[in-house]
MIMI-898177 format. One record per residue: residue number from 1; residue in one letter; x, y, z of N, C-alpha, C in turn. Coordinates in nm, 4 decimals. Example, Ala and Ser with C-alpha at 12.3 -4.5 7.8 and 13.67 -1.06 7.14 Angstrom:
<pts>
+-----+----+----------+----------+----------+----------+----------+----------+----------+----------+----------+
|   i | aa |      nxx |      nyy |      nzz |     caxx |     cayy |     cazz |      cxx |      cyy |      czz |
+-----+----+----------+----------+----------+----------+----------+----------+----------+----------+----------+
|   1 |  A |   1.3190 |  -0.5690 |   0.7800 |   1.2300 |  -0.4500 |   0.7800 |   1.3200 |  -0.3300 |   0.7800 |
|   2 |  S |   1.2850 |  -0.2250 |   0.7080 |   1.3670 |  -0.1060 |   0.7140 |   1.2900 |   0.0030 |   0.7870 |
+-----+----+----------+----------+----------+----------+----------+----------+----------+----------+----------+
</pts>
This chain:
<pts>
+-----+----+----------+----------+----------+----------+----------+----------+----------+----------+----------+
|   i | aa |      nxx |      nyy |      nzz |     caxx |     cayy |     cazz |      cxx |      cyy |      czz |
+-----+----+----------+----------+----------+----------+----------+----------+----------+----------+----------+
|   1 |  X |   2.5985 |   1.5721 |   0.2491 |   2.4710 |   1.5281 |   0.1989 |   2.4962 |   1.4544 |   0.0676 |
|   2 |  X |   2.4561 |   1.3067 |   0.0476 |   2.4817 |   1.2500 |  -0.0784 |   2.4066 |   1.2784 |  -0.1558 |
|   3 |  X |   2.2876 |   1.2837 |  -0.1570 |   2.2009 |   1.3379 |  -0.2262 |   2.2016 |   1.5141 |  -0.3155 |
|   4 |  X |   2.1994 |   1.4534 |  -0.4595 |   2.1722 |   1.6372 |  -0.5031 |   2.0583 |   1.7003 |  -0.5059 |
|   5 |  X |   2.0589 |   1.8138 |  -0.4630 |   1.9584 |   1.9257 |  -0.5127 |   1.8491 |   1.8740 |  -0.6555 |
|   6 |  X |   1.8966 |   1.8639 |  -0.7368 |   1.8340 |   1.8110 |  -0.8140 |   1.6909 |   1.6371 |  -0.7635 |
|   7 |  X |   1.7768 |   1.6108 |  -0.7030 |   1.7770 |   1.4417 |  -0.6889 |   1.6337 |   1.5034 |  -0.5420 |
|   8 |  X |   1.6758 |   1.5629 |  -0.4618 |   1.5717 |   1.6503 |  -0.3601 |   1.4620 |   1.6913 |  -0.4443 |
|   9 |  X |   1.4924 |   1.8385 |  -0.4708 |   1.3456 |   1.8482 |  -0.5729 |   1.2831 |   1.7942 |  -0.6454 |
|  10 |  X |   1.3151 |   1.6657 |  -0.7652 |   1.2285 |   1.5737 |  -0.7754 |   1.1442 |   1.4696 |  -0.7258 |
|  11 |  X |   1.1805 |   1.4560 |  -0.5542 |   1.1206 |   1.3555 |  -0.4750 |   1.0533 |   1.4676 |  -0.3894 |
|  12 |  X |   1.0708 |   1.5607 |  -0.3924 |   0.9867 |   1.6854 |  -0.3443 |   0.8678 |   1.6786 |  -0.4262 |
|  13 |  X |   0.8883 |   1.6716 |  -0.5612 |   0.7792 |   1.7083 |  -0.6676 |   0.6469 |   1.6003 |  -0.6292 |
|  14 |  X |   0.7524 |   1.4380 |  -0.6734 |   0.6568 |   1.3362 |  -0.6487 |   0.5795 |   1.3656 |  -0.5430 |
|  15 |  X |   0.6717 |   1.4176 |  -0.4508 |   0.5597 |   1.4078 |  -0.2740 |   0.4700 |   1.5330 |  -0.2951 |
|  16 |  X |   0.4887 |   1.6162 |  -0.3297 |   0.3707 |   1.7120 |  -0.3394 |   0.2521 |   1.6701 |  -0.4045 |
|  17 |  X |   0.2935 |   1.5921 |  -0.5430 |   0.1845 |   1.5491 |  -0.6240 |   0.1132 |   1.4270 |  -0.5521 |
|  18 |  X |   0.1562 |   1.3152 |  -0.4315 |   0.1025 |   1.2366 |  -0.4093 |   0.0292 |   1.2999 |  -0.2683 |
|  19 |  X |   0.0825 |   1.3782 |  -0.2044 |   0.0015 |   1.4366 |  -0.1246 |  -0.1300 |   1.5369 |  -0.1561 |
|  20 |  X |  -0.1265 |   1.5575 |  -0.3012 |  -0.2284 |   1.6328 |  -0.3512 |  -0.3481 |   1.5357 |  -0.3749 |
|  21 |  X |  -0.2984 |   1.4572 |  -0.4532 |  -0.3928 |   1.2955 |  -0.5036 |  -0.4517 |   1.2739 |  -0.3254 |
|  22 |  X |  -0.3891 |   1.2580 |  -0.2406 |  -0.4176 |   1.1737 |  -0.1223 |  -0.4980 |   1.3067 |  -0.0391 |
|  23 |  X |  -0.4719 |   1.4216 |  -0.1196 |  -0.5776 |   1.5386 |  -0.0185 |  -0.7182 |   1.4889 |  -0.0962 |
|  24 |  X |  -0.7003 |   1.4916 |  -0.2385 |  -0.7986 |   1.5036 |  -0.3261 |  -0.9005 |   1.3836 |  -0.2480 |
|  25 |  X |  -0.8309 |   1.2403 |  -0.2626 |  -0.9305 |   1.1172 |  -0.2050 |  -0.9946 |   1.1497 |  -0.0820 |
|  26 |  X |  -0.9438 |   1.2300 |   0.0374 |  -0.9396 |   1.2200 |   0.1800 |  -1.0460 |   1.3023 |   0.1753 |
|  27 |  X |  -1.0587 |   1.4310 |   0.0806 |  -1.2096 |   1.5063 |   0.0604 |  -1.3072 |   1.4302 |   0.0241 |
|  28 |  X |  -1.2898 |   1.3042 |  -0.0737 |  -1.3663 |   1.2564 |  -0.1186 |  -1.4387 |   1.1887 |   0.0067 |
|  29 |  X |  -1.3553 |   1.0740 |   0.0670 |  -1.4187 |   0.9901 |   0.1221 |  -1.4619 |   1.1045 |   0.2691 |
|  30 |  X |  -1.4308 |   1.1935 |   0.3086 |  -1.4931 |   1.2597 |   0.3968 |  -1.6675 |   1.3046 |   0.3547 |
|  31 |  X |  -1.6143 |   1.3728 |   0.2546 |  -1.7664 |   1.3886 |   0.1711 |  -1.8725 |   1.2992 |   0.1846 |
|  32 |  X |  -1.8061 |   1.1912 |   0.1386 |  -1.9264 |   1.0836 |   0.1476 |  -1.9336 |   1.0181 |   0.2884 |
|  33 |  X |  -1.8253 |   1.0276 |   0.4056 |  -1.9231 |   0.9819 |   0.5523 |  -2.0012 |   1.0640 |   0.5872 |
|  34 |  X |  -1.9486 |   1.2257 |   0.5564 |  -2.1264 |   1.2994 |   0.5419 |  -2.2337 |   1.2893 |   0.4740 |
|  35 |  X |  -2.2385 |   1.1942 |   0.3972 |  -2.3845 |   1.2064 |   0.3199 |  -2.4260 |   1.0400 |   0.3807 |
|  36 |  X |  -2.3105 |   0.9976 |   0.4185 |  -2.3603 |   0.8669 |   0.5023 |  -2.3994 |   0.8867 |   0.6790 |
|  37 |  X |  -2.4064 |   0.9840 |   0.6744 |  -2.4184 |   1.0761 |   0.8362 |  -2.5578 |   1.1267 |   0.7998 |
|  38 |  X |  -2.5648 |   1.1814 |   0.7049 |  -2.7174 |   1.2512 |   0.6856 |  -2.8112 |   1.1799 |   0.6639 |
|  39 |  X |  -2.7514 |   1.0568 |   0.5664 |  -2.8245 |   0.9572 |   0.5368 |  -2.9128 |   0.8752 |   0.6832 |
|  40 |  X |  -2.8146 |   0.8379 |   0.7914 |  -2.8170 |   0.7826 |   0.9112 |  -2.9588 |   0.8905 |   1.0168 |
|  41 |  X |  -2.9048 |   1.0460 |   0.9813 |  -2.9764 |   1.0934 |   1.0842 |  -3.1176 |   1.0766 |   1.0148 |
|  42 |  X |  -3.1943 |   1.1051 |   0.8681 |  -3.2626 |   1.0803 |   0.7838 |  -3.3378 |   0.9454 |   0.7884 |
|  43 |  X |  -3.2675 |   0.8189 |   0.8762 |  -3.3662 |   0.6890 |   0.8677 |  -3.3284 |   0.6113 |   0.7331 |
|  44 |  X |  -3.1907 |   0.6340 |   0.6867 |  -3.1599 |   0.5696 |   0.5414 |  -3.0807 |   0.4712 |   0.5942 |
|  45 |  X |  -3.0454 |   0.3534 |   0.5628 |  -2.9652 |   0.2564 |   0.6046 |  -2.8743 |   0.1845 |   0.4918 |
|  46 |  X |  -2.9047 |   0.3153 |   0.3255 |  -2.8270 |   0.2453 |   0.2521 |  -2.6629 |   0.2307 |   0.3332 |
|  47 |  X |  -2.5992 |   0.1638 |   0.2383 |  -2.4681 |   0.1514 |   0.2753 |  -2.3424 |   0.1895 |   0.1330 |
|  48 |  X |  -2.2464 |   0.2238 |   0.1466 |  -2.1466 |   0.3089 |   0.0766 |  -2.0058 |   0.1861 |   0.0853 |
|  49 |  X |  -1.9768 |   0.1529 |  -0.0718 |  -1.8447 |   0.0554 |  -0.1022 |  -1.7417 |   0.1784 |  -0.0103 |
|  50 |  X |  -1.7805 |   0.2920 |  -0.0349 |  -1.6413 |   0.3510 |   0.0222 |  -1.6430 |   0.3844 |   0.1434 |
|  51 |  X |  -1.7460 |   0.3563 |   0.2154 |  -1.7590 |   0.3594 |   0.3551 |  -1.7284 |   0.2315 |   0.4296 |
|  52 |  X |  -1.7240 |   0.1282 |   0.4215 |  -1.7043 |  -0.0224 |   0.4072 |  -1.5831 |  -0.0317 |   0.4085 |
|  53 |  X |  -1.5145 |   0.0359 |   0.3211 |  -1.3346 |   0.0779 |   0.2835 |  -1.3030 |   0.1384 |   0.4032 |
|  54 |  X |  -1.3249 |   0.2649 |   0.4075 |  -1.3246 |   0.3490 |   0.5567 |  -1.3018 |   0.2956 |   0.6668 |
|  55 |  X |  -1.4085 |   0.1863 |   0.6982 |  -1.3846 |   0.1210 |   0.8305 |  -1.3023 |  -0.0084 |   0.8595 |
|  56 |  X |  -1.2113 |   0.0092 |   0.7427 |  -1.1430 |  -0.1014 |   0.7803 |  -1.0097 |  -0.0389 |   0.7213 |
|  57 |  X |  -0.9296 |  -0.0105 |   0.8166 |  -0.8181 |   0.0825 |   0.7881 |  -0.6929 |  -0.0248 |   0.7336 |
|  58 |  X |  -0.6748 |  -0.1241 |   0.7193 |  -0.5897 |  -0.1879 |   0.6718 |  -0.5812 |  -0.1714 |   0.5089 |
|  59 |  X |  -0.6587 |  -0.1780 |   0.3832 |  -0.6421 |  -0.1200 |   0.2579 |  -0.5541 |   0.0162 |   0.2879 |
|  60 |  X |  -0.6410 |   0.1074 |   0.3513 |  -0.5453 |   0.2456 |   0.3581 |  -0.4018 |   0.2320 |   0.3967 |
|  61 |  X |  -0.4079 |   0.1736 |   0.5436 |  -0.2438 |   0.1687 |   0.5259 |  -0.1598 |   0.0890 |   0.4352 |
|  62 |  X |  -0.2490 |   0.0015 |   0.3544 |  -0.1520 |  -0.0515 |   0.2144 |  -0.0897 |   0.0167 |   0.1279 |
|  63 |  X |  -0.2243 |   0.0847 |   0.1132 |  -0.1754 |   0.1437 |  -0.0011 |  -0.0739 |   0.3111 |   0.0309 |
|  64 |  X |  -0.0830 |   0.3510 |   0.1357 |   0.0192 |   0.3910 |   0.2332 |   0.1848 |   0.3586 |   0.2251 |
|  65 |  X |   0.1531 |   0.2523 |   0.2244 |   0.2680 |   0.1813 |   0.2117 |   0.3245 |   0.1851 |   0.1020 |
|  66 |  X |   0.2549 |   0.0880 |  -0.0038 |   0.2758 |   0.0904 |  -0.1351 |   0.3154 |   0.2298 |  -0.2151 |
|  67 |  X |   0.2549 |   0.3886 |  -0.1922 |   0.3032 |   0.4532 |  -0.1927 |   0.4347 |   0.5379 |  -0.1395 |
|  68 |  X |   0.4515 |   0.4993 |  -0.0666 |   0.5935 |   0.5473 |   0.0741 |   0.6912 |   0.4386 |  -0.0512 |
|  69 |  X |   0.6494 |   0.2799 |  -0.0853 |   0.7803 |   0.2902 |  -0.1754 |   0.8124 |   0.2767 |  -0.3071 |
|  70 |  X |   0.7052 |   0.3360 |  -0.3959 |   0.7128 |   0.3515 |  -0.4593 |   0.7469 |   0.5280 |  -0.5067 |
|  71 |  X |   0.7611 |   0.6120 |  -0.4089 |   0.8376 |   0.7500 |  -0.3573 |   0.9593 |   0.7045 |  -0.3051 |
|  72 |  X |   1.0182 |   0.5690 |  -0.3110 |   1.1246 |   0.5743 |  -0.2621 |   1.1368 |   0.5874 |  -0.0938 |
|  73 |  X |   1.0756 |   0.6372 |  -0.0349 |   1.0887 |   0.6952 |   0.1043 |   1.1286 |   0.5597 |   0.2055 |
|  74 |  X |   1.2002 |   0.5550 |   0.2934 |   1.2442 |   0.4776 |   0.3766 |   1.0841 |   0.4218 |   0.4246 |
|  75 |  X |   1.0719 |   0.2974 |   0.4833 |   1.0097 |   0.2844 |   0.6015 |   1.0457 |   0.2700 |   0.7271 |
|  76 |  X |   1.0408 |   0.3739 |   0.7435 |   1.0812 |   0.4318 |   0.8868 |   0.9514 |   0.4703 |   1.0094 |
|  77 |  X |   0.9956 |   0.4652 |   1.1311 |   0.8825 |   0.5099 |   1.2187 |   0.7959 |   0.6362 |   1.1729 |
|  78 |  X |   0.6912 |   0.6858 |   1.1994 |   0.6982 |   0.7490 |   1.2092 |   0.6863 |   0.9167 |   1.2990 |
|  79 |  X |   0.7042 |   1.0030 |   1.2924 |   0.7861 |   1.0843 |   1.3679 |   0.6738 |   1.2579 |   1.4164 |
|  80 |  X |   0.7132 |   1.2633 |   1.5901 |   0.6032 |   1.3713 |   1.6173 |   0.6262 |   1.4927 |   1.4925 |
|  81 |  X |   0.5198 |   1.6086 |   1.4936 |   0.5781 |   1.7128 |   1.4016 |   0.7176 |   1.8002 |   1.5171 |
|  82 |  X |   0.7231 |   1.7979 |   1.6317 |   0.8335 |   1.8157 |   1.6778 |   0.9574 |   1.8011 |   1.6610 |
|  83 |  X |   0.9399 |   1.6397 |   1.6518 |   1.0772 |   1.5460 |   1.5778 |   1.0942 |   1.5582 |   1.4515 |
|  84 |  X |   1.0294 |   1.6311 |   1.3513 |   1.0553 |   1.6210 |   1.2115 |   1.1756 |   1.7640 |   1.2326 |
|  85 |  X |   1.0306 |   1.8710 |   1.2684 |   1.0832 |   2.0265 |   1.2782 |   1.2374 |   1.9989 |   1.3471 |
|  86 |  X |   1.2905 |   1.9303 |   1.4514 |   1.3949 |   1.9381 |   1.5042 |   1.4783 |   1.8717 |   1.3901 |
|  87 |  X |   1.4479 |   1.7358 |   1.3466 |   1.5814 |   1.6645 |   1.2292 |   1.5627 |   1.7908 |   1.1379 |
|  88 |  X |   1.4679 |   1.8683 |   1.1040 |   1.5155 |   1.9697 |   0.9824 |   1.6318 |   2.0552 |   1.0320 |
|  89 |  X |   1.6004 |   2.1115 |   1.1274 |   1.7084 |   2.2022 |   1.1478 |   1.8066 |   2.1315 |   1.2023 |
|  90 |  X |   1.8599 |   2.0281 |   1.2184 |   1.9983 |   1.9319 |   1.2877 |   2.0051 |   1.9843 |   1.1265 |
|  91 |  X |   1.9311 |   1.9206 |   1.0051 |   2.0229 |   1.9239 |   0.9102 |   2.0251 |   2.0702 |   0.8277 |
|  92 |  X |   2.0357 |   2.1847 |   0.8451 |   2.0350 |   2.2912 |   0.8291 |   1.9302 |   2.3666 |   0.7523 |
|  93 |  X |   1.7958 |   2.3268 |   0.7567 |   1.6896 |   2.3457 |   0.6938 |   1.6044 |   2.4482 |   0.7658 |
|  94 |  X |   1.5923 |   2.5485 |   0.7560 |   1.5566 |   2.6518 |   0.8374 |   1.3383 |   2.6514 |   0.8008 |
|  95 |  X |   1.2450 |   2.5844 |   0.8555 |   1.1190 |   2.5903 |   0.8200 |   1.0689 |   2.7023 |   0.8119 |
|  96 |  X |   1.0876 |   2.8057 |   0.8590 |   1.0542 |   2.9273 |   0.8294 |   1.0408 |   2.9702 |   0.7064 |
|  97 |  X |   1.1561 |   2.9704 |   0.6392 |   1.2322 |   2.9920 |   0.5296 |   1.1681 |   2.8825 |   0.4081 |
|  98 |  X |   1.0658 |   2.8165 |   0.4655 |   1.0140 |   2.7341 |   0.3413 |   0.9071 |   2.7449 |   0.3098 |
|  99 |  X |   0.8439 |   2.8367 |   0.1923 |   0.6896 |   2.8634 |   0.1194 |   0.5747 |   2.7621 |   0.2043 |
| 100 |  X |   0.6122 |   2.6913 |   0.1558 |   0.4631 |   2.5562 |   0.2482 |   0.4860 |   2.5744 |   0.3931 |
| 101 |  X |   0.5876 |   2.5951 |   0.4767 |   0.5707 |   2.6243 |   0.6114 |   0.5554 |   2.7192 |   0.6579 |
| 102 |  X |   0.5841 |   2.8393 |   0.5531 |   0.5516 |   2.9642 |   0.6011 |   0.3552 |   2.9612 |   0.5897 |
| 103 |  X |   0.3061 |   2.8770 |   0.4782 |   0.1690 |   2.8914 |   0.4658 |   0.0925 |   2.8051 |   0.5961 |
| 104 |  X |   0.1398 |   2.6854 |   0.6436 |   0.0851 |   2.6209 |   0.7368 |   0.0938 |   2.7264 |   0.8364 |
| 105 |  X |   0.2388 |   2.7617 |   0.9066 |   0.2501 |   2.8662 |   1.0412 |   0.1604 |   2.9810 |   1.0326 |
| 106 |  X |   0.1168 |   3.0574 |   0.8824 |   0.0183 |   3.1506 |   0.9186 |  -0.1072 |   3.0769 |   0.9275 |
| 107 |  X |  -0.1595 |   2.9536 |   0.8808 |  -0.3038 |   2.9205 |   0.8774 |  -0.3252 |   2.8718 |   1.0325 |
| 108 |  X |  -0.1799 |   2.8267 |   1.0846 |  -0.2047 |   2.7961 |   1.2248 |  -0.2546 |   2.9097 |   1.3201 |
| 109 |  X |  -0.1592 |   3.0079 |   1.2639 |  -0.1651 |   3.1416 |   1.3409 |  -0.3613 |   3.1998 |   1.3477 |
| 110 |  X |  -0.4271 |   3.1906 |   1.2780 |  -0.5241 |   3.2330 |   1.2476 |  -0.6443 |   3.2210 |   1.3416 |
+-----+----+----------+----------+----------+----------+----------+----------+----------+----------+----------+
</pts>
């Protein structure tokens, strides 16, 4: 592995923090196609800049993008959660054994 431990957990860090930012927005703009849903069943026909955004998925995957390299991250295909779970363990990464997957596998479990 060329990469150090060190050099891992800091692109770990970034990705946690940009996946937090990108949970944070994804509540947002969900939020508001519900109040643009209520609005709709209600007889309102305002309209929402961030709903407008929404339906046109090309900004999102920009900035998608723009994030993926500015994390550095390859652009690469991307991959079923099957195919991830399997390259982890080719490279000796046991998911079990990892805090955030142990929390997804019980919320799945539920």
């Amino acid at each position: 592995m060329s990469e150090t431990l060190e050099t891992v957990v800091n692109r770990l860090e970034r990705l946690e923090t940009a996946v937090q930012k990108m949970s944070e927005q994804l509540t947002s703009i969900a939020e508001e196609l519900r109040l643009r849903q209520k609005e709709k069943q209600h007889g309102a026909t305002k309209t929402s800049p961030l709903a407008d955004l929404v339906a046109d998925k090309r900004p999102l995957a920009e900035a998608f993008k723009e994030m993926r390299k500015r994390l550095n991250i390859p652009d690469t295909p991307t991959m079923s959660l099957e195919e991830v779970r399997e390259s982890m363990v080719h490279g000796g990464i046991r998911p079990e054994d990892n805090e955030f997957s142990r929390a997804i596998i019980e919320e799945r479990e539920r």
